[in-house]
N, C-alpha and C positions, 0 to 999 in steps of 0.2 A: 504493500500500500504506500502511497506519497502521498508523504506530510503538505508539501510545496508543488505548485507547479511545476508541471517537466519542464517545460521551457525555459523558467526560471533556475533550476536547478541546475540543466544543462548549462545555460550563460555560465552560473556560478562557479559549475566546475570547470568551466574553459580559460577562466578568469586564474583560478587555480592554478591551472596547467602552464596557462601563460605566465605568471610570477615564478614559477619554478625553474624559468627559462630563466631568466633575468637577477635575482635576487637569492640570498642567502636564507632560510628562517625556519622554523620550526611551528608547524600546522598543530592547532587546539580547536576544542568547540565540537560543533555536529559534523564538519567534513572527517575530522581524526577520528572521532567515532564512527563514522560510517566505513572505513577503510578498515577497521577492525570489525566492524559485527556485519556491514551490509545491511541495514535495519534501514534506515531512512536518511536520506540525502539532505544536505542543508542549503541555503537561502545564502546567509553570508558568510563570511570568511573570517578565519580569525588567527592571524599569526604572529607569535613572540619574533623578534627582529635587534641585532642590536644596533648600537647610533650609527656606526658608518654604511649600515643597509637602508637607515633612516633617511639619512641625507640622500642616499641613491633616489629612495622613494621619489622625495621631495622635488627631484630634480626632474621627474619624470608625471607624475601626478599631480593635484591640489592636494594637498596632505592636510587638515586641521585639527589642529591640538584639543581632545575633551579636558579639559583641567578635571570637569567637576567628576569624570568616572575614569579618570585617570589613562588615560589611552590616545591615541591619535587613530584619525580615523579618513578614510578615503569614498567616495561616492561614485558609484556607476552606475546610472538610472535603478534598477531595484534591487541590485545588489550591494552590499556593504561591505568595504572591507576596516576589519577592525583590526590597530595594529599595537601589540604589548610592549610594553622596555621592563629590561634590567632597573631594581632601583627606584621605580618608578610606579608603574602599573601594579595594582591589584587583585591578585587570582585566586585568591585562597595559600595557596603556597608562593614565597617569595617565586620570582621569574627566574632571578638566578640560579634560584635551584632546582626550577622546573628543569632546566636544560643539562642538568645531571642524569636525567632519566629518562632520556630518548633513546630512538633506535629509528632504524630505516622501516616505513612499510609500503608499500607499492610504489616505490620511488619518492615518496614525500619521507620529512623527518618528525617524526611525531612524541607525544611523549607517551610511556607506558601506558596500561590500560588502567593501572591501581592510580598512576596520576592522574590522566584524564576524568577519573571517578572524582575524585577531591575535587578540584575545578570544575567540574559540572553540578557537584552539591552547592560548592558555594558561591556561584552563579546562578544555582535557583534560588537559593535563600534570599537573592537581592532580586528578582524579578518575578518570583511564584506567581503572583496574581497579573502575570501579562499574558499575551499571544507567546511572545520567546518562551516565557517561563513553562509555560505548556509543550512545549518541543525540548525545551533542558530537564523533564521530566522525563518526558519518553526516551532522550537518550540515557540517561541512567536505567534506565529501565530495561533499551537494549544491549546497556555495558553487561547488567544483570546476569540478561537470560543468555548470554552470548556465554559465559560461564569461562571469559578469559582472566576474570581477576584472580591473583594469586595474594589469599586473603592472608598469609603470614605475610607478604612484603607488602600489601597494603598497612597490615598494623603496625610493622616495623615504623613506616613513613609517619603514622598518626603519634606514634611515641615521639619519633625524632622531634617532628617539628611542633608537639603542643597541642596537635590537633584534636583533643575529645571530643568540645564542644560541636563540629563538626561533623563527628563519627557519629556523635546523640542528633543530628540533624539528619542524618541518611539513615538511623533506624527510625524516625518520627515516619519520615517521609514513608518509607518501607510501609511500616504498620500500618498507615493511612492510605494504601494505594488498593484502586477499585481496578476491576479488568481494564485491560487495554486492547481494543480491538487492532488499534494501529500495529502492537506487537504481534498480532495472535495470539494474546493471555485472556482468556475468559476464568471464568471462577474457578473453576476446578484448577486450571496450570497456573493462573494467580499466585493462589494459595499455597501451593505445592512450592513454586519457588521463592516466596515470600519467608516461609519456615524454612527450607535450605537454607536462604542468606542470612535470615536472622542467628540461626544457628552458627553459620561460619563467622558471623560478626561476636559472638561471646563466649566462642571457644576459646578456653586460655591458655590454649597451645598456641596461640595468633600472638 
């Protein structure tokens, strides 16, 4: 099923394909999730970048600084591209440290899939009640059922870097979640891997 228009989707991911030519940076958001689970295509674009990829941008696009959600960001009629820094930007995990925890996957550079889950919690926590916030569900949701997280190095990460309150955010969310047609989760496979994950989340071998 699509979340988004194809056609939109398609631009999105050509846009993608096109900056991979040109630029250095590391893919987050619903594209890096989809390159991992295949579950649902995303709308915009979201990539960590450092300053001298910055300035490339700059040189090359209208680039405009958000102060207030900390990012910079680019426009191309209905697609977005949102762009992170080192030092700077907000993701739930410092940026600098997201880029400890990448790997190559279809030719993009992505972070892990235990990363990706943190940063998609807490990028829903600040937009739950939007249209986005509704798709940064369903991607945790496909991170879920894709059954790539490796829940010992997800908890290692939540010790390292402080994270509880966070971890206590992605079991509210968990408990609270109704079927998702968009997944193919109805009640019964819900439920089923709802009690999986809660499980692997307070096992205290993690």
């Amino acid at each position: 099923m699509e979340y988004y228009h194809n056609l939109i989707t398609e631009k999105s991911f050509q846009i993608l394909r096109d900056l991979r030519k040109e630029y250095q940076f590391i893919l987050i958001g619903g594209w890096a999730i989809f390159l991992y689970t295949k579950a649902l295509k995303s709308k915009d674009v979201d990539i960590i970048v450092d300053y001298d990829e910055l300035e490339k941008l700059k040189n090359d696009f209208s680039v405009f600084k958000n102060d207030r959600l900390k990012k910079y960001e680019i426009k191309t009629g209905e697609v977005d591209i949102d762009i992170y820094l080192p030092f700077y930007s907000q993701l739930g995990l410092p940026v600098e440290e997201v880029k400890k925890y990448t790997q190559s996957q279809e030719g993009f550079i992505a972070p892990m899939p235990e990363i990706l889950l943190i940063l998609k919690t807490y990028v829903f926590n600040q937009r739950k009640a939007s249209a986005k916030g509704k798709k940064d569900f369903l991607d945790i949701f496909s991170l879920l059922k894709s059954g790539l997280i490796n829940w010992q190095k997800y908890q290692k990460i939540i010790q390292k870097y402080n994270l509880k309150s966070l971890n206590d955010d992605l079991k509210k969310l968990i408990n609270a979640a109704k079927p998702l047609t968009e997944l193919n989760l109805n009640k019964q496979s819900m439920s089923k891997l709802k009690k999986k994950i809660l499980s692997a989340l307070s096992d205290k071998r993690n």
